[in-house]
C-alpha positions as CSV (number, residue, x, y, z in Angstrom):
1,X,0.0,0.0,0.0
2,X,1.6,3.3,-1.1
3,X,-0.7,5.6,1.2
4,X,-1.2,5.3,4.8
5,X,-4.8,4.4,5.8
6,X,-7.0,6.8,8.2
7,X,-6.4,4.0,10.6
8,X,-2.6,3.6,10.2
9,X,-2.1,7.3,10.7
10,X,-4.5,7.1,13.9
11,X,-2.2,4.4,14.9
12,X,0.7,6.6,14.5
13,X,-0.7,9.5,16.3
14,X,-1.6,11.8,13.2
15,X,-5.2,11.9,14.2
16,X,-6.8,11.9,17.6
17,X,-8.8,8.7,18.9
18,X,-10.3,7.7,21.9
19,X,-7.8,4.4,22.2
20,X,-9.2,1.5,24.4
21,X,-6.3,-1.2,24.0
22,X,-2.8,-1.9,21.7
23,X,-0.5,-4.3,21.8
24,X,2.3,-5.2,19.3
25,X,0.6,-5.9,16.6
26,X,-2.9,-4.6,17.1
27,X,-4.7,-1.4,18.0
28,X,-8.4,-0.9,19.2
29,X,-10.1,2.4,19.6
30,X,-13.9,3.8,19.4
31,X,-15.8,4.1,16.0
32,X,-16.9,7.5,15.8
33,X,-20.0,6.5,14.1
34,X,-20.9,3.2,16.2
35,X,-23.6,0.7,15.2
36,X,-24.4,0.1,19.0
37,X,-22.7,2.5,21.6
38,X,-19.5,0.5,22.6
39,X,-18.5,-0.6,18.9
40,X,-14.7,-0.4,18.8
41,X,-11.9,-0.9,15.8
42,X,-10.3,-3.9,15.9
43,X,-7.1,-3.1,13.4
44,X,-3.6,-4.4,12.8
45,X,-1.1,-2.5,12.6
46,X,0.4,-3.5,9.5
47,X,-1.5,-2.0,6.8
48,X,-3.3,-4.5,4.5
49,X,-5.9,-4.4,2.4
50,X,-8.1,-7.3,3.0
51,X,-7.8,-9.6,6.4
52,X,-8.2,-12.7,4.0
53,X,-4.5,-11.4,2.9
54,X,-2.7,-11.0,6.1
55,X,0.2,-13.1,7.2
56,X,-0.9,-16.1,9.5
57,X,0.3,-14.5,12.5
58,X,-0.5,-11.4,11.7
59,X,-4.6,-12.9,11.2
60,X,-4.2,-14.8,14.7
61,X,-3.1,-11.7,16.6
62,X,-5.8,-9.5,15.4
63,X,-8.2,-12.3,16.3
64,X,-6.6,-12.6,19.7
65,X,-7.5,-9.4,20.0
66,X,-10.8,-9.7,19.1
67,X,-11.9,-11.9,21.1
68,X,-9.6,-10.4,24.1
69,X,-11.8,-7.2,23.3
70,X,-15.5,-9.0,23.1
71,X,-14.9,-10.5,27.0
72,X,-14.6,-6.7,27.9
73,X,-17.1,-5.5,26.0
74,X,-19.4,-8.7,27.5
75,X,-17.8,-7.5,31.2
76,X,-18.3,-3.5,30.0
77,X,-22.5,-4.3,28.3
78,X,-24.1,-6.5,31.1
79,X,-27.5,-5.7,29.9
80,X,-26.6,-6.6,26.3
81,X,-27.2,-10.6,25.4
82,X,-24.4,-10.5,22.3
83,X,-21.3,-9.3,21.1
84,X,-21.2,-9.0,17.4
85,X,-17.7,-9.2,15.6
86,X,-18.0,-8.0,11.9
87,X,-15.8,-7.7,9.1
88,X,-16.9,-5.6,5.8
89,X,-14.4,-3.5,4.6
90,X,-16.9,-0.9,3.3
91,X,-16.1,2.1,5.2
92,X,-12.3,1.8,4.6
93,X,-11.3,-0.3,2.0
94,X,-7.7,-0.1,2.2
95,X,-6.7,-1.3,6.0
96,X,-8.3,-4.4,7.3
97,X,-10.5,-4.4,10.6
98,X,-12.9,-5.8,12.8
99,X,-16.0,-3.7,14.1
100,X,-16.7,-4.9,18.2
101,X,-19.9,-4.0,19.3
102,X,-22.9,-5.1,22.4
103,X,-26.4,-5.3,21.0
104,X,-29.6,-7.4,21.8
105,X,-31.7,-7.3,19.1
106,X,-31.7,-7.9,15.3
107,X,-32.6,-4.4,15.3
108,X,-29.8,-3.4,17.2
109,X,-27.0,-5.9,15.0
110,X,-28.7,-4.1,11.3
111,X,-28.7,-0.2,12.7
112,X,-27.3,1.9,10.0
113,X,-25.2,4.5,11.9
114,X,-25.6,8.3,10.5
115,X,-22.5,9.0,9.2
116,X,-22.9,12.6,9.4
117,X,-23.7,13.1,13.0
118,X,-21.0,14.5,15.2
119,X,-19.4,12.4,17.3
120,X,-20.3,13.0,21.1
121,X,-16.5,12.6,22.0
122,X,-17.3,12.3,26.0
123,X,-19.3,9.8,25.6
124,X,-16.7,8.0,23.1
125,X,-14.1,8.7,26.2
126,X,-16.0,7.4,29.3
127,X,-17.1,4.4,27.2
128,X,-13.6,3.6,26.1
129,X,-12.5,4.1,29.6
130,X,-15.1,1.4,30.6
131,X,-14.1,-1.0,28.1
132,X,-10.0,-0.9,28.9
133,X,-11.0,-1.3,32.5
134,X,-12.2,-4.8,32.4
């Protein structure tokens, strides 16, 4: 990949983000336009395209990850029966990810989030705070 990614240059601190957990090879922080309140970002930090084409390590940290991140989000969403793990790629094509997010109903798992709303950053915050805390 010639460009960096939105997410690789969050990862590197170019743009702000309300960061719940990183490790080595992976980085997790709030969507800013959530399915559920709680969804997070599961990304590597090695910029690929598609998670089909990452390097075998590289595909079983990021899952580690994910489900490392699901238990918290479980511990963090009590009230919620699921934790959903999805992977798209519509909203950024070019660095592969996993959305995290609580949610009961079918209703819930199928909201289409308004992409031009304004994130409510303290929200984003405390909620992240939750989450890393577990």
């Amino acid at each position: 990949m010639s460009e960096p990614s939105i997410f690789t240059k969050i990862i590197n601190g170019e743009i702000p983000c309300h960061k719940v957990y990183e490790d080595d090879d992976t980085f997790v922080f709030m969507d800013i336009h959530p399915i559920q309140p709680g969804q997070v970002l599961v990304v590597p930090k090695k910029q690929v395209g598609f998670v089909w084409d990452m390097e075998s390590d590289d595909y079983q940290s990021l899952m580690a990850t994910v489900q490392h991140i699901g238990k918290r989000i479980r511990e963090a969403f009590p009230d919620k029966k699921r934790v959903a793990v999805m992977i798209e790629g519509l909203d950024v094509a070019d660095h592969a990810h996993v959305k995290v997010f609580p949610f009961s109903t079918p209703d819930e798992f199928r909201h289409a989030p308004d992409q031009n709303t304004e994130p409510d950053h303290a929200a984003l915050a405390e909620i992240a705070a939750k989450i890393a805390q577990q």
